[in-house]
C-alpha positions as CSV (number, residue, x, y, z in Angstrom):
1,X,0.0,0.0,0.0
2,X,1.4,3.6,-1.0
3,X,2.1,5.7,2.0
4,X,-0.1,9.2,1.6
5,X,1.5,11.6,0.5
6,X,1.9,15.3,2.3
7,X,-1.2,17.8,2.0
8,X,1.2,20.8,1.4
9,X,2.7,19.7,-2.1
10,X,3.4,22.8,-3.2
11,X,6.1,22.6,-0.7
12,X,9.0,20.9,0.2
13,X,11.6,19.8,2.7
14,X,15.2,18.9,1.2
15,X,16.1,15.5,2.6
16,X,18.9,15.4,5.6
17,X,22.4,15.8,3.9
18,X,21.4,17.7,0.7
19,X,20.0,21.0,2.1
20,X,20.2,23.0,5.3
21,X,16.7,23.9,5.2
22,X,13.3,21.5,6.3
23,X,9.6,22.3,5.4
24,X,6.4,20.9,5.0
25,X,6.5,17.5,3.1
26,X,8.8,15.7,1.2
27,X,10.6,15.2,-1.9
28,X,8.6,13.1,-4.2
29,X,8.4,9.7,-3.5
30,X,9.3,10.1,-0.2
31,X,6.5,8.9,1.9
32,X,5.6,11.6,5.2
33,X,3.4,9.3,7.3
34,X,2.6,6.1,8.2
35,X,0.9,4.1,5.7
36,X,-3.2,3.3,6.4
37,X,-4.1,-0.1,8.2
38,X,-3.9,-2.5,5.8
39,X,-8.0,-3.1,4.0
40,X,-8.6,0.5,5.4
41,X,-11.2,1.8,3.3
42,X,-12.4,5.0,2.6
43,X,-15.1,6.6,4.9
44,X,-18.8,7.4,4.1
45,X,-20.8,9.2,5.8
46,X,-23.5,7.0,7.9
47,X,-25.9,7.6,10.5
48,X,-24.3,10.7,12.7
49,X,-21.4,11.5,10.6
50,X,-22.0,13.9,7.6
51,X,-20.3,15.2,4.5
52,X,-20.0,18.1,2.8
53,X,-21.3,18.5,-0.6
54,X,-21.5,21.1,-3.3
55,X,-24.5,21.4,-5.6
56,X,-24.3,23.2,-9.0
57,X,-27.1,24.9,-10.4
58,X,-27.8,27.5,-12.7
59,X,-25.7,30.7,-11.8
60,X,-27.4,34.0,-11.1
61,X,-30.2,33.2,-8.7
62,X,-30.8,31.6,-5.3
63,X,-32.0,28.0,-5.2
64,X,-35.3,26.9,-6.1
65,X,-38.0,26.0,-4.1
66,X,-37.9,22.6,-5.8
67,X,-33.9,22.5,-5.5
68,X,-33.9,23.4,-1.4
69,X,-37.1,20.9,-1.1
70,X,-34.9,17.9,-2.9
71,X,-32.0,19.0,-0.8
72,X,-33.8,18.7,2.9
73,X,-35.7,15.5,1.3
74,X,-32.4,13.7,0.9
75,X,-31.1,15.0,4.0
76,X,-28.5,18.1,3.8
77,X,-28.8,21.2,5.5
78,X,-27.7,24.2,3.8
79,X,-24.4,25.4,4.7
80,X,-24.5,28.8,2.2
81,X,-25.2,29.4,-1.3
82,X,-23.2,31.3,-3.8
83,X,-25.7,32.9,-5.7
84,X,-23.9,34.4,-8.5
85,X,-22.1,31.5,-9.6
86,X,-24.7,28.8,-8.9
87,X,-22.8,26.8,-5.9
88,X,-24.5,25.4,-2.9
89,X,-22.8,24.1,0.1
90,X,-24.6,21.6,1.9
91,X,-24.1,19.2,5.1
92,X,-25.6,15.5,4.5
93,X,-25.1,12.9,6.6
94,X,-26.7,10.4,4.2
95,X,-24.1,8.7,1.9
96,X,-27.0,8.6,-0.8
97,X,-27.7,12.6,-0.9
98,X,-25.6,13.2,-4.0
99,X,-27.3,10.5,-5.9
100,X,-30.1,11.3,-4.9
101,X,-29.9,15.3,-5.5
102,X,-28.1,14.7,-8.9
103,X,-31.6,13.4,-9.8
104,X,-33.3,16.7,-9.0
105,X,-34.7,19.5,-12.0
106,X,-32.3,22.7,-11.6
107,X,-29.6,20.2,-10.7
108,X,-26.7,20.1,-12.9
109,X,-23.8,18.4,-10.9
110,X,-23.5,17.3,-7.2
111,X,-20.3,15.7,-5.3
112,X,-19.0,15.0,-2.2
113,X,-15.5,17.3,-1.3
114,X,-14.3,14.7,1.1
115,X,-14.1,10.9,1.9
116,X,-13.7,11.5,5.8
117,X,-16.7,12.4,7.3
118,X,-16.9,16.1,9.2
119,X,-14.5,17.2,11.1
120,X,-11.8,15.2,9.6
121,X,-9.5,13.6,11.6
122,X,-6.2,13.3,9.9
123,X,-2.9,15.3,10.9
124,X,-0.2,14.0,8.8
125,X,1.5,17.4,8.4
126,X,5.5,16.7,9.2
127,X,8.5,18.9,9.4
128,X,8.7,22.5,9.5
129,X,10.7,25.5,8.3
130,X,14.2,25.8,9.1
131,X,14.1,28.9,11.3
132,X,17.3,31.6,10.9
133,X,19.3,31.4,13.9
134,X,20.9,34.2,15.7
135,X,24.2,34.1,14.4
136,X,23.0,33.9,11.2
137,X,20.3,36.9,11.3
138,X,23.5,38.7,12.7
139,X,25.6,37.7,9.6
140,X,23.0,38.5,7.0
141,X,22.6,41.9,8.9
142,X,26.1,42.7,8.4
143,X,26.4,41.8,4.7
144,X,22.9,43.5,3.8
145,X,23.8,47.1,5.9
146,X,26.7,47.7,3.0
147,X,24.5,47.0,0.4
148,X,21.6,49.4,1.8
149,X,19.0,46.4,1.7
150,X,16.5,45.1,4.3
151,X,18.9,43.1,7.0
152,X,18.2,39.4,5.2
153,X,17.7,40.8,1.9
154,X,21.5,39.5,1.1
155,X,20.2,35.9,1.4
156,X,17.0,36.1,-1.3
157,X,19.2,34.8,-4.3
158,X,15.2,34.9,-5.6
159,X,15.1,38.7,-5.7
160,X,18.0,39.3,-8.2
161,X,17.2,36.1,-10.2
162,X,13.7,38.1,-11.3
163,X,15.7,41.6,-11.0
164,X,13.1,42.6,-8.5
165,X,16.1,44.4,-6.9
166,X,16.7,46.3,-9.8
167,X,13.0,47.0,-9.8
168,X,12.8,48.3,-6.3
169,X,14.9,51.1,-7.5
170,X,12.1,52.4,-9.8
171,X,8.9,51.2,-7.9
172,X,8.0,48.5,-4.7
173,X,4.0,48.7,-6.4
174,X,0.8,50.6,-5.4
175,X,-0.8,50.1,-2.3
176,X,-4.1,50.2,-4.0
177,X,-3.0,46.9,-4.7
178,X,-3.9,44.1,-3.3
179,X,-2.8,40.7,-3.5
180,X,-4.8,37.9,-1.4
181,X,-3.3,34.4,0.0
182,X,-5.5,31.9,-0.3
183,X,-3.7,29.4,2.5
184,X,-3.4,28.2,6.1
185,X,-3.9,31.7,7.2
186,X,-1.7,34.7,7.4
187,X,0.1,36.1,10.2
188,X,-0.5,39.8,10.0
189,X,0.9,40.3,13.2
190,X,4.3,39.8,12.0
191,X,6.5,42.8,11.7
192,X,7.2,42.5,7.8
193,X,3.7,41.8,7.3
194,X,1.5,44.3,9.0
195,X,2.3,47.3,6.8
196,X,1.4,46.1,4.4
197,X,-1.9,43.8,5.6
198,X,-5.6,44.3,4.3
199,X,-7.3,43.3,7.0
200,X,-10.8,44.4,5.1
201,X,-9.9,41.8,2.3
202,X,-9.0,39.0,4.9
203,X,-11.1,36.5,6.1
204,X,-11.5,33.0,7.3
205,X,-13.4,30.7,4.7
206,X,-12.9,27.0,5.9
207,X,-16.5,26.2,6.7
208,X,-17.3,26.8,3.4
209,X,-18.7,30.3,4.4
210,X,-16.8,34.0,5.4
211,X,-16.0,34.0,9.3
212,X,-14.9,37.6,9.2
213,X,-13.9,37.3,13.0
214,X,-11.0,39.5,13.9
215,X,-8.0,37.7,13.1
216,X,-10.0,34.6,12.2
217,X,-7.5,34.6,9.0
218,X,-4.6,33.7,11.1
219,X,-3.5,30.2,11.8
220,X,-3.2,28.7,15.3
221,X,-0.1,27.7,17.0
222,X,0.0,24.4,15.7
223,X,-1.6,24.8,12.5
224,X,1.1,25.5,9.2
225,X,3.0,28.8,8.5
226,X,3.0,28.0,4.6
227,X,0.3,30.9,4.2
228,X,2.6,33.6,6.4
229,X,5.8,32.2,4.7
230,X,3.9,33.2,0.9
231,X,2.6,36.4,2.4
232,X,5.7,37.2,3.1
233,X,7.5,36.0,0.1
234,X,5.0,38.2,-2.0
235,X,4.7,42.1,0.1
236,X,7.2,41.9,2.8
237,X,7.5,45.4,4.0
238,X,11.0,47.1,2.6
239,X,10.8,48.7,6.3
240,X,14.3,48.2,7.5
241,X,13.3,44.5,9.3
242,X,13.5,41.7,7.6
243,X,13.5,40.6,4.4
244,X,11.8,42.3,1.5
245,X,9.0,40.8,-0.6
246,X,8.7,40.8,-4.5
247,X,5.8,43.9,-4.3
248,X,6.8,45.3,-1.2
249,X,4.9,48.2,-1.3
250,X,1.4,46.7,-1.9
251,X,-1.5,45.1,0.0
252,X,-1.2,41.4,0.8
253,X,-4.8,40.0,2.3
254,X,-5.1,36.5,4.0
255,X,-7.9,34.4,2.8
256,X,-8.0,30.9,5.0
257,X,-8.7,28.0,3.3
258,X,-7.1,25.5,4.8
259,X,-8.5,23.7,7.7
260,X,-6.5,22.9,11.2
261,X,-5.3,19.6,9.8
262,X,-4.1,21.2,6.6
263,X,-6.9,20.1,4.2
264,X,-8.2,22.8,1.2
265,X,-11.7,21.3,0.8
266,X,-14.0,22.4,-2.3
267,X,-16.2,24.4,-0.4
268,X,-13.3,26.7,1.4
269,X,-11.7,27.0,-1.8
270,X,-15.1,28.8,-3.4
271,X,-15.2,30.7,-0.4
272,X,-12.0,31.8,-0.9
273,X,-12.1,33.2,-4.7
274,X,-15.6,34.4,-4.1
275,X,-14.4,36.6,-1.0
276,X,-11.4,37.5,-3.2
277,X,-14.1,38.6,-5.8
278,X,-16.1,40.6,-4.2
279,X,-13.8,42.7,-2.0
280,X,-11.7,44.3,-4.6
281,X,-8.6,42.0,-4.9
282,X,-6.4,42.0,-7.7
283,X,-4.1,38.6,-7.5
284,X,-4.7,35.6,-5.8
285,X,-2.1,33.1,-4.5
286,X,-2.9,29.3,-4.9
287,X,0.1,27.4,-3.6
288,X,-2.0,24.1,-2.7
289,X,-4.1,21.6,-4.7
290,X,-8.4,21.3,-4.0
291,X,-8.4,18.2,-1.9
292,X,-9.1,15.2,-1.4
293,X,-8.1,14.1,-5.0
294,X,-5.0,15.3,-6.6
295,X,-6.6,14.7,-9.8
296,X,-10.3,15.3,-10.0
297,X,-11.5,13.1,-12.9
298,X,-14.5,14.3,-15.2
299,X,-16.2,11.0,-15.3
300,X,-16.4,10.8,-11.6
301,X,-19.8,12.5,-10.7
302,X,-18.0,13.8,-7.8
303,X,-14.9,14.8,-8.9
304,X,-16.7,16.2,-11.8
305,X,-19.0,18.5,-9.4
306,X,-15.9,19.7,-7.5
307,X,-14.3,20.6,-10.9
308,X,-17.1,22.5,-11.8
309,X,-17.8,25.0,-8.5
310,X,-14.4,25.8,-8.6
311,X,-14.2,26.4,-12.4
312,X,-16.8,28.4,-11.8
313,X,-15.3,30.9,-8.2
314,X,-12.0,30.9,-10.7
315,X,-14.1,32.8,-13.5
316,X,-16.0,34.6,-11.1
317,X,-13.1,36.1,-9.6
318,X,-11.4,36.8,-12.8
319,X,-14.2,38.6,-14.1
320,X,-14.7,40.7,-11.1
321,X,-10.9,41.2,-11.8
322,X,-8.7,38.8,-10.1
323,X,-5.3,37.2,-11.8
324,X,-5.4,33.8,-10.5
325,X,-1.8,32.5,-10.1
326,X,-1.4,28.6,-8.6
327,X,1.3,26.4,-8.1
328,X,2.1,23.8,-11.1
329,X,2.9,21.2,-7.9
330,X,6.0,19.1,-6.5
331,X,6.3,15.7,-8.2
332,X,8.1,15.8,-11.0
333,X,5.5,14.5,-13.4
334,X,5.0,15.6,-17.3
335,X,1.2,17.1,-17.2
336,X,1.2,16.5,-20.8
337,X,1.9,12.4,-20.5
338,X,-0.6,9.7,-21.7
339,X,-1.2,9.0,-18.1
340,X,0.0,9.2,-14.5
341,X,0.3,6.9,-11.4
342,X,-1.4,8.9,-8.3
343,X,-0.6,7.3,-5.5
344,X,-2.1,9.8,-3.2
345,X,-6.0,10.3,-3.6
346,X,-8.2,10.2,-1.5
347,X,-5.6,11.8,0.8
348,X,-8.3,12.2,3.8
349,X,-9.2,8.3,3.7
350,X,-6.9,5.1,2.5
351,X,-5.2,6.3,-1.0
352,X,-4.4,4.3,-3.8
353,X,-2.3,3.6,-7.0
354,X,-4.9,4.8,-9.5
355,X,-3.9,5.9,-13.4
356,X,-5.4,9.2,-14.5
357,X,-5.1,11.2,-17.7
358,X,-4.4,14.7,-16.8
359,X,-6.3,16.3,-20.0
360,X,-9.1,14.8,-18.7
361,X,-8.3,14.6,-14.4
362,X,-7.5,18.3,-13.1
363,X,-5.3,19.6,-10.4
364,X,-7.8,22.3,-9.6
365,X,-7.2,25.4,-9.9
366,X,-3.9,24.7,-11.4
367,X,-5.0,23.2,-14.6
368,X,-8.5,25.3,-15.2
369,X,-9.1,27.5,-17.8
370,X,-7.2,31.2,-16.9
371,X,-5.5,30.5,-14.1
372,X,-1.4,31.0,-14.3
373,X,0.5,28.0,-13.6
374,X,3.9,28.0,-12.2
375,X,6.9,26.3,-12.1
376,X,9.5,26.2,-9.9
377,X,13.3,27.2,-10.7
378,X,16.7,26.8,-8.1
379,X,19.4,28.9,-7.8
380,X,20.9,28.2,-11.1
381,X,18.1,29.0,-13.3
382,X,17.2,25.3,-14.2
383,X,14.1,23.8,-13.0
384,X,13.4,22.9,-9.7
385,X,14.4,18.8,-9.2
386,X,10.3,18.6,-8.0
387,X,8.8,21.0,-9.9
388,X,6.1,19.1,-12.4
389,X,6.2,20.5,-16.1
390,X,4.7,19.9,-19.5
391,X,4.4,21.9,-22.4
392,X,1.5,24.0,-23.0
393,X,0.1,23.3,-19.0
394,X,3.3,25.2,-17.4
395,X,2.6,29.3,-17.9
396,X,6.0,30.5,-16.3
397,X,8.7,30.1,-14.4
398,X,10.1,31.7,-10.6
399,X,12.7,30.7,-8.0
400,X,11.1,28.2,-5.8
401,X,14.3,26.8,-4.6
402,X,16.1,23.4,-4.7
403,X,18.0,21.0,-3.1
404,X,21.5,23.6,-2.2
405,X,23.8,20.4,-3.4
406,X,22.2,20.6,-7.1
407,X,21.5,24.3,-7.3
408,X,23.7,26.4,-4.8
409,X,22.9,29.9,-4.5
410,X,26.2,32.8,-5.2
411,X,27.5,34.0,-1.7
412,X,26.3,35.5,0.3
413,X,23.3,33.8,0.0
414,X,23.5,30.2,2.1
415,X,20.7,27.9,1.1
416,X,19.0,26.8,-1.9
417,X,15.6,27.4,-0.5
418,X,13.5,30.1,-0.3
419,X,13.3,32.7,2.5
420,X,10.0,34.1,3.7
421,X,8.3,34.8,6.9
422,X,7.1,32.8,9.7
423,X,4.7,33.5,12.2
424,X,5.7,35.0,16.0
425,X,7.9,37.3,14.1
426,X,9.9,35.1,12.1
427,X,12.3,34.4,9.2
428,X,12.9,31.0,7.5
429,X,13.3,28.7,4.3
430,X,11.0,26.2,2.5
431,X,11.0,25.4,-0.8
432,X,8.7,24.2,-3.7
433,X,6.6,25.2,-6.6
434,X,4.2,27.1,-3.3
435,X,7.5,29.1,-3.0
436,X,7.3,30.0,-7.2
437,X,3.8,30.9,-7.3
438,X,3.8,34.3,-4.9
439,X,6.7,35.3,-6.9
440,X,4.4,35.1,-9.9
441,X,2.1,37.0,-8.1
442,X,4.1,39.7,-7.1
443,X,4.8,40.8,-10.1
444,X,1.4,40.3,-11.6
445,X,0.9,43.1,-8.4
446,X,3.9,45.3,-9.9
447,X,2.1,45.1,-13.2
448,X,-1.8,46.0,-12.0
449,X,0.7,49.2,-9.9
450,X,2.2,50.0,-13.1
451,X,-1.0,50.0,-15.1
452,X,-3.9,50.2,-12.9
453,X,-6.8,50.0,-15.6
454,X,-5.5,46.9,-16.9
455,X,-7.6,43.9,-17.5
456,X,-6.6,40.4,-15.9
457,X,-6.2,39.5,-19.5
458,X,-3.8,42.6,-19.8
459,X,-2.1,42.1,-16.9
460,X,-1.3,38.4,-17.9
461,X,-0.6,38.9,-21.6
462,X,2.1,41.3,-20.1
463,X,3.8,38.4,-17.2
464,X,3.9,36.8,-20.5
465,X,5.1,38.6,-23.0
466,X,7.6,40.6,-20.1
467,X,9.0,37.2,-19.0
468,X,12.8,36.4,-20.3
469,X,12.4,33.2,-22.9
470,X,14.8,30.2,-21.2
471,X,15.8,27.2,-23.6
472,X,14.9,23.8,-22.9
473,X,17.6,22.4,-20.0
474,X,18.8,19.2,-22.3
475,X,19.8,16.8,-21.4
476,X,17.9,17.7,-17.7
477,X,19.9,15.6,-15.1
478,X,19.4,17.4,-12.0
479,X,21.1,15.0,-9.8
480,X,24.0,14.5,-11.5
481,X,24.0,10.9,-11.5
482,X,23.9,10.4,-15.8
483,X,20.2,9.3,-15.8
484,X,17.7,12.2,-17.4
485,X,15.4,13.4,-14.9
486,X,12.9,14.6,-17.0
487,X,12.5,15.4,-20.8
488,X,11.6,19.3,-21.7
489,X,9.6,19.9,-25.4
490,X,9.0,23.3,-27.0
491,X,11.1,26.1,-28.1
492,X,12.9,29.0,-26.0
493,X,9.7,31.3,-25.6
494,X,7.3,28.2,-25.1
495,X,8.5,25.2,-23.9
496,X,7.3,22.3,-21.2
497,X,10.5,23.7,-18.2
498,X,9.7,27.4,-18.6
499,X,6.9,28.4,-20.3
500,X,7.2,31.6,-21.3
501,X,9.6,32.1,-19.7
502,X,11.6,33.6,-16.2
503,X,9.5,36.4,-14.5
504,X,10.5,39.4,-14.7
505,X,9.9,42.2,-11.9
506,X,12.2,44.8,-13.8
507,X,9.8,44.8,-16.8
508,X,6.9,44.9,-14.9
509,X,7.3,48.6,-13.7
510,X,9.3,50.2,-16.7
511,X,6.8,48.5,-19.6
């Protein structure tokens, strides 16, 4: 039986000996938990336990009469309704109730979001972010007071790799811009983060519904800093502290969509693009995959319902506005093969070896229609060891870090990895294509500062067309060991590796 794999695969930890840095998860194929008892099987929802469910209809109204009658009939309870784009939460403890509403007039899809009944119960996150020590915040200070920089600004090998320092020089961005992080919360207590925090575009969306309690959006003590470490990486305050984001001198938001035990269920994941939507944001940040499936498979009648409410918050959101960037995800895999092995879905019950064809099975949002997909690049410039790729799926390219043995960073930078912020005040490294994204969106936030009217169509024809075209790395053999690693396709402006291309922050405020 295949171990599960981590929740947060958008980011890493470098295994023991070939990195100075630990995260979230692992490196592909390395298992983070315990596997399921043997003949495990997934959980339905039986008498006393319930599921949650999302229910499409047709956008622009409320749900019928004859639509709320079938859902009480079959035995869910209402959670919210998204009006605008026809979604419907609901609460069902039968394990019949999307069956059974699928068969209802007005109904056009209907799916359960999870196999583990509510609340779940798993907590397989491992690892954590190697925090800078003391002697090392004291060395980075030194180096980064002769350069006139933020005091760990001299270890971001990212910045200069996107010539965000050169850009710093002409603009940090508008802070009528605002960029939200959809995540495990933000910490916008934290000293790099709280000039720059919009509190009015933050909220807490993991019941499937906005819990705009003050400081709702932040996560617990035990619960993951990945959201505050991408908050960071994206509008870190150039305020003398610190380190210095990619936009430093817009708004960041924190939109919580991930639960306490790490999961990003459909109905938080609307939740989160609709709040986005309607409170003026600009960019969204997606450094995670809609669980429980890492591929949601159209001819699933679940998986097919789950596709479809988020398809639907990701055009919602873009028209209101939004550029919707996401992670391209961490396991080396070719989004463009025949098929793929996914040994890790349903990642809230037992997973299992299943083959899926990704033109037809999604990683959603990263694979709809209009959302930016990134990879992830180390130190060097080539592709991150993890990062997955394929030609005409992958958008762009950004640092996301790398093991430090196969892509070490120029002096004075240390580590591979990526610095960002962590919560209580802070600074560390993690690394994965979670790490890439937010430097995506920071520039996508450089480029709405630099031309406020444009469209989200504008603003990504311009990441585009202002990205610096990178060749194909061939032959790709990462680990040095004279077996290829992965195969790139596609020519030096449009290729499998890089998409377009590198961002570039520079272009983005002189275009």
């Amino acid at each position: 039986m295949t171990a599960p794999h981590p929740r947060h695969r958008r980011a890493l930890a470098i295994p023991a000996g070939l990195a100075v840095a630990a995260s979230l998860a692992f490196l592909p194929g390395t298992p983070a938990t315990a596997a399921p008892a043997a003949g495990a099987a997934p959980a339905a929802a039986t008498d006393g336990t319930s599921l949650s469910y999302v229910v499409n209809v047709s956008p622009g109204h409320g749900p019928s009469s004859t639509v709320r009658r079938a859902i009480a009939k079959a035995g869910g309870t209402i959670v919210t309704s998204y009006d605008r784009i026809g979604v419907i939460v609901v609460h069902s403890a039968d394990p019949d109730f999307a069956k059974s509403v699928r068969k209802v007039r007005g109904v056009q899809s209907a799916g359960a979001t999870r196999t583990a009944p509510l609340p779940s119960a798993a907590t397989t996150d491992t690892g954590a972010p190697k925090v800078l020590s003391g002697a090392e915040l004291a060395a980075a200070k030194a180096s980064a007071k002769a350069e006139g920089q933020d005091p760990l600004e001299s270890l971001q090998w990212d910045l200069p790799a996107i010539k965000a320092d050169k850009a710093h020089k002409k603009s940090l961005g508008s802070k009528k811009v605002t960029v939200a992080v959809l995540d495990t919360g933000v910490d916008d207590t934290h000293p790099d983060i709280a000039p720059n925090f919009d509190r009015k575009a933050s909220v807490n969306c993991v019941a499937g519904k906005p819990d705009t309690t003050d400081g709702a959006w932040r996560p617990s003590a035990s619960e993951s800093p990945h959201g505050t470490h991408v908050a960071g990486e994206i509008a870190a305050a150039k305020n003398g502290i610190g380190m210095t984001g990619v936009a430093p001198g817009v708004k960041v938001s924190g939109i919580k969509v991930g639960n306490p035990d790490g999961f990003f269920y459909t109905e938080a994941v609307v939740c989160g693009f609709m709040w986005a939507a309607e409170h003026g944001v600009d960019v969204t940040n997606n450094s995670y995959y809609t669980d429980p499936w890492y591929f949601n498979c159209k001819d699933d009648p679940d998986q097919k319902a789950l596709v479809e409410a988020v398809s639907r918050a990701t055009r919602y959101a873009e028209k209101k506005g939004a550029v919707n960037v996401a992670a391209a995800g961490n396991e080396n895999y070719d989004l463009t093969s025949d098929e793929i092995t996914d040994p890790s879905s349903p990642n809230d019950t037992t997973p299992g070896d299943r083959t899926v064809d990704p033109s037809k099975c999604l990683d959603i949002p990263t694979q709809l229609p209009g959302v930016v997909t990134v990879a992830a690049t180390g130190a060097k410039g080539l592709k991150s060891s993890f990062s997955n790729y394929g030609r005409g799926i992958i958008d762009i390219a950004a640092p996301g870090g790398d093991s430090t043995a196969y892509q070490t960073p120029e002096p004075p930078a240390t580590s591979g990895l990526i610095l960002g912020t962590l919560p209580g005040g802070q600074w560390g490294y993690m690394a994965g294509t979670s790490m890439a994204s937010p430097h995506v969106a920071g520039v996508a936030a450089l480029i709405k500062s630099t031309h406020p009217h444009a469209s989200p169509a504008a603003v990504k024809a311009l990441l585009y067309a202002e990205a610096d075209a990178k060749a194909c790395t061939k032959p790709y053999d990462i680990d040095g060991d004279g077996k290829v690693d992965a195969v790139c396709e596609g020519p030096k402006n449009r290729n499998g590796f890089y998409g377009w291309g590198m961002v570039d922050a520079l272009d983005a405020v002189t275009w």
